[in-house]
C-alpha positions in Angstrom: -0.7 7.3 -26.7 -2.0 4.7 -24.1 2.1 4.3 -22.9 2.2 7.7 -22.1 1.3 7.5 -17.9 3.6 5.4 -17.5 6.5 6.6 -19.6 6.6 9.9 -18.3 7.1 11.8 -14.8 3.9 12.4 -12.7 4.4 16.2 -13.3 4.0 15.9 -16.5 0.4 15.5 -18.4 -0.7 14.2 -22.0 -3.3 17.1 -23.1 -6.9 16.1 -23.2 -9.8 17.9 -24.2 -10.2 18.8 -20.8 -6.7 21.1 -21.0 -8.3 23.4 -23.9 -8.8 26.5 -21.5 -5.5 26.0 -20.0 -3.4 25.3 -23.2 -5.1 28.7 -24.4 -3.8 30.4 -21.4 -0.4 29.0 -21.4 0.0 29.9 -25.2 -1.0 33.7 -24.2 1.2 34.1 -22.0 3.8 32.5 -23.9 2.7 33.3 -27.1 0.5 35.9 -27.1 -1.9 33.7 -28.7 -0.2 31.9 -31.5 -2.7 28.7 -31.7 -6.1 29.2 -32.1 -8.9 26.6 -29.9 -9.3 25.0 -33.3 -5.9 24.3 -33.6 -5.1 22.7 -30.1 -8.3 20.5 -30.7 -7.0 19.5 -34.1 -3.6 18.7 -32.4 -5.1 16.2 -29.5 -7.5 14.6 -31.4 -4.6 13.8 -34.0 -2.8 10.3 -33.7 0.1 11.8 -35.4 0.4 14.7 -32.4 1.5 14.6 -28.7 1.1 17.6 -26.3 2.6 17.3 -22.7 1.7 20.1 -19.9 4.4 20.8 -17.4 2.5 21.0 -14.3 4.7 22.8 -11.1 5.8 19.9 -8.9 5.3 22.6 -5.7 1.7 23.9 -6.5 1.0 22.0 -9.1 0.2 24.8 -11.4 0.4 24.1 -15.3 3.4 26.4 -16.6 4.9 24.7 -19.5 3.8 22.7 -22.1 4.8 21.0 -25.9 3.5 19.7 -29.0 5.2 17.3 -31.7 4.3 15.8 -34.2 5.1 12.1 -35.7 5.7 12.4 -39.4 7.5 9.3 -41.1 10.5 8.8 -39.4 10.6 12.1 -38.3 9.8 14.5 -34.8 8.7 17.7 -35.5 8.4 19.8 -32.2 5.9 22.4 -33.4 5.9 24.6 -30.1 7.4 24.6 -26.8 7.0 27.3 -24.1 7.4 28.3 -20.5 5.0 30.5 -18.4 7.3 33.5 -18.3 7.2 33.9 -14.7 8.4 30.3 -14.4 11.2 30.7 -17.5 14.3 29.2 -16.7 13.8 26.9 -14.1 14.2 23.8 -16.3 10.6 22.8 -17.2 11.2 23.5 -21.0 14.3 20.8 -20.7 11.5 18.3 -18.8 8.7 18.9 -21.4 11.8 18.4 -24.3 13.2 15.6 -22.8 9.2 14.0 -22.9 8.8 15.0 -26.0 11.9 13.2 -27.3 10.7 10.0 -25.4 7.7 10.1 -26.8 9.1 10.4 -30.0 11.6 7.3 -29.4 8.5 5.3 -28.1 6.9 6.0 -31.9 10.0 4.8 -33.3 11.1 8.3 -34.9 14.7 8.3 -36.2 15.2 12.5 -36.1 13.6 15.6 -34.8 13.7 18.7 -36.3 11.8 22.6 -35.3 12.2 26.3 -35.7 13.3 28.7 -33.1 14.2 32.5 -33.8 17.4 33.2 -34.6 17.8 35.7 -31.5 16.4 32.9 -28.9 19.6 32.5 -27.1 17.8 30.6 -24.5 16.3 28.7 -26.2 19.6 27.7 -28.8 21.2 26.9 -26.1 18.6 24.1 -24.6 18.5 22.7 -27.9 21.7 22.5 -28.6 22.7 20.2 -25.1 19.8 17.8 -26.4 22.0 17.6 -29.5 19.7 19.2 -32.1 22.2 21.5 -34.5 21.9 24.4 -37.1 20.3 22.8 -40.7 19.2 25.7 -42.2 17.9 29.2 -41.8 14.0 30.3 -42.9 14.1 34.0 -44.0 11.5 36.7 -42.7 9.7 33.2 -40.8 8.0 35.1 -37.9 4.8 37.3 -39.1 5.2 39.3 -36.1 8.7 41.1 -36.8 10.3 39.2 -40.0 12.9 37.4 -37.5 14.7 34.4 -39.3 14.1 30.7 -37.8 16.7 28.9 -37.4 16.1 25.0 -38.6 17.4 22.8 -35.8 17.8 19.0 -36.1 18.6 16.3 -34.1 19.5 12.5 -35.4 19.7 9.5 -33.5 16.5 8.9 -32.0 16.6 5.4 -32.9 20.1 4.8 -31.8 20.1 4.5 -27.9 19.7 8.2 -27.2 18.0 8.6 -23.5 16.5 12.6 -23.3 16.0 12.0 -19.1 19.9 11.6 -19.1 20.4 15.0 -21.1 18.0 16.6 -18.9 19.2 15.6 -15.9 22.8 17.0 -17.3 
């Protein structure tokens, strides 16, 4: 999006193609791999999909970083991690909240993701943006049959400022 520069703090970065190597590093250590190259490339060169790097306002160092996607009228936030040596510090809530604005920017009326049922953490950052329990996916995760938790959040459209949640 050409708005983005301007809508979002300086510590946070749209991905370009330039940001492959570290948005595979990021998702190892976050992940332990869950995207593949393909898949990041797919996701920047789409015009339905926005991925903002948290970069560390002290040294500058990329440690966070989140993808959604624009589908209707709706945000899907497809990942969102933290470097885990930088994990609660509040840079998930800054790359949330900028995903929610850009979100509001496309016009999208609800978001919507997944998160393990046992992700305290992150339940509980989700829940102060307003997103709440929809739905439960069996068995989601491949890695150890967990259960997601559906999470959604309407409202978008309806005066809802993310920088003021985050800032809570």
């Amino acid at each position: 999006m050409d708005l983005i520069p301007t809508l979002l703090p300086s510590h946070l970065k749209s991905a370009t193609l330039e940001d492959i190597e570290t948005l595979l590093a990021l998702d190892g250590d976050c992940f332990t791999k869950l995207w593949s190259r393909d898949h990041y490339l797919r996701e920047i060169e789409s015009p339905n999909s926005d991925i903002l790097i948290f970069h560390q306002p002290e040294s500058h160092r990329p440690v966070a970083y989140g993808c959604v996607w624009a589908i209707v009228d709706e945000a899907h936030i497809t990942i969102l991690g933290t470097h885990p040596d930088h994990q609660r510090r509040g840079y998930a809530r800054q790359v949330l909240a900028g995903l929610l604005q850009l979100a509001i920017v496309r016009q999208l009326k609800q978001a919507t993701l997944e998160v393990r049922a046992s992700n305290e953490g992150a339940l509980a950052l989700y829940s102060s943006f307003g997103f709440e329990v929809a739905g439960r996916r069996k068995k989601y995760y491949s890695d150890n049959r967990e259960d997601a938790l559906i999470l959604w959040r309407s409202g978008l459209d309806r005066g809802f400022d993310p920088w003021q949640t985050c800032r809570q």
